[in-house]
N, C-alpha and C positions, 0 to 999 in steps of 0.2 A: 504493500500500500504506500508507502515510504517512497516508492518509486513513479507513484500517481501522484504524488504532490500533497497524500492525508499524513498528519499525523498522529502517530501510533497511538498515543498520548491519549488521543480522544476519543477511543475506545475502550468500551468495559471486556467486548466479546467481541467474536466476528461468527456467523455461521452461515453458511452457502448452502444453496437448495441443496448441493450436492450432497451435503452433512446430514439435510433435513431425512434426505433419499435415503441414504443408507441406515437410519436410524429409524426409517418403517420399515426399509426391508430386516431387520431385525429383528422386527416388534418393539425397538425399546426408546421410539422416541420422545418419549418423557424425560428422559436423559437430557433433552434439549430445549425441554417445556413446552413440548408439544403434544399432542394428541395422537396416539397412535390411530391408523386407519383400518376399519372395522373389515373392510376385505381380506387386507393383509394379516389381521389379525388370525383368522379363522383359515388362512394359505398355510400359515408358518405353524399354529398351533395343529392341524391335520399333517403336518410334513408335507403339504402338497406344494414344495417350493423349487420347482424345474421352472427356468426362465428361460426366455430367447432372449436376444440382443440389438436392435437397433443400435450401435455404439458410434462414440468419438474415435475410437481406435487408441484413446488412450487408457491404458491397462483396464479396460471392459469387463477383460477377465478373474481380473483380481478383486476388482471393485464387488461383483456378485458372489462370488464365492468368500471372500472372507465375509460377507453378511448374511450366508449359511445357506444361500442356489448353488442350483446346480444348471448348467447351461443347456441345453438341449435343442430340439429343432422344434417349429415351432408346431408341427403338429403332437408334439409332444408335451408343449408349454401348459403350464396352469396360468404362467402370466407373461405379459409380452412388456420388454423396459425399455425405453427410448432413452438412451442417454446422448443421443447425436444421431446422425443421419449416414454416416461416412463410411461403416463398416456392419457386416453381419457376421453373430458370431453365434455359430448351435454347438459349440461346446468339440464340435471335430474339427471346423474349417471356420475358417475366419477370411472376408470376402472384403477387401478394401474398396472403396471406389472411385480412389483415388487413382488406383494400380492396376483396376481392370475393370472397368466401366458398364464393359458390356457382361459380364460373371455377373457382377453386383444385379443388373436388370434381370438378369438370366434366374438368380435364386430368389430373386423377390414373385416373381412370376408362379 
């Protein structure tokens, strides 16, 4: 932020959707003062927690799995997570679209 011209100083917290996100896919975003969501509740409390990926293609994969998914394809999915638009990721193949344009249309198909 320091580097945006804020300073630090005049902050208590910081917390980014992306915080908010992975603290429902948890279940435990009270953590943040927030409200867990009642879908999510009842995904993660049944184990029914296989996701697809819609991703940034930055660490997609790590991001879901340390929050207790598992990745899968998405006729597989109990839930579908858009963290970006740039990459598909079913947990075997990871589909840039940056790097192959016409693959990326080809699996969205």
């Amino acid at each position: 932020l320091a580097k945006l011209g804020f300073d630090i100083d005049d902050f208590d917290n910081i917390i980014t959707s992306g915080d908010v996100s992975h603290a429902l896919l948890q279940n435990n975003a009270h953590t943040l003062g927030c409200q867990n969501w009642d879908t999510l509740t009842t995904l993660v409390e049944q184990k029914s927690t296989n996701v697809f990926v819609f991703g940034s293609g930055d660490e997609d994969e790590s991001y879901c799995t340390s929050a207790g998914w598992t990745l899968t394809s998405i006729e597989e999915a109990d839930l579908i997570l858009a963290r970006g638009t740039f990459t598909i990721n079913d947990g075997s193949t990871v589909v840039h679209k940056k790097d192959d344009e016409m693959e990326y249309w080809r699996v969205m198909e």
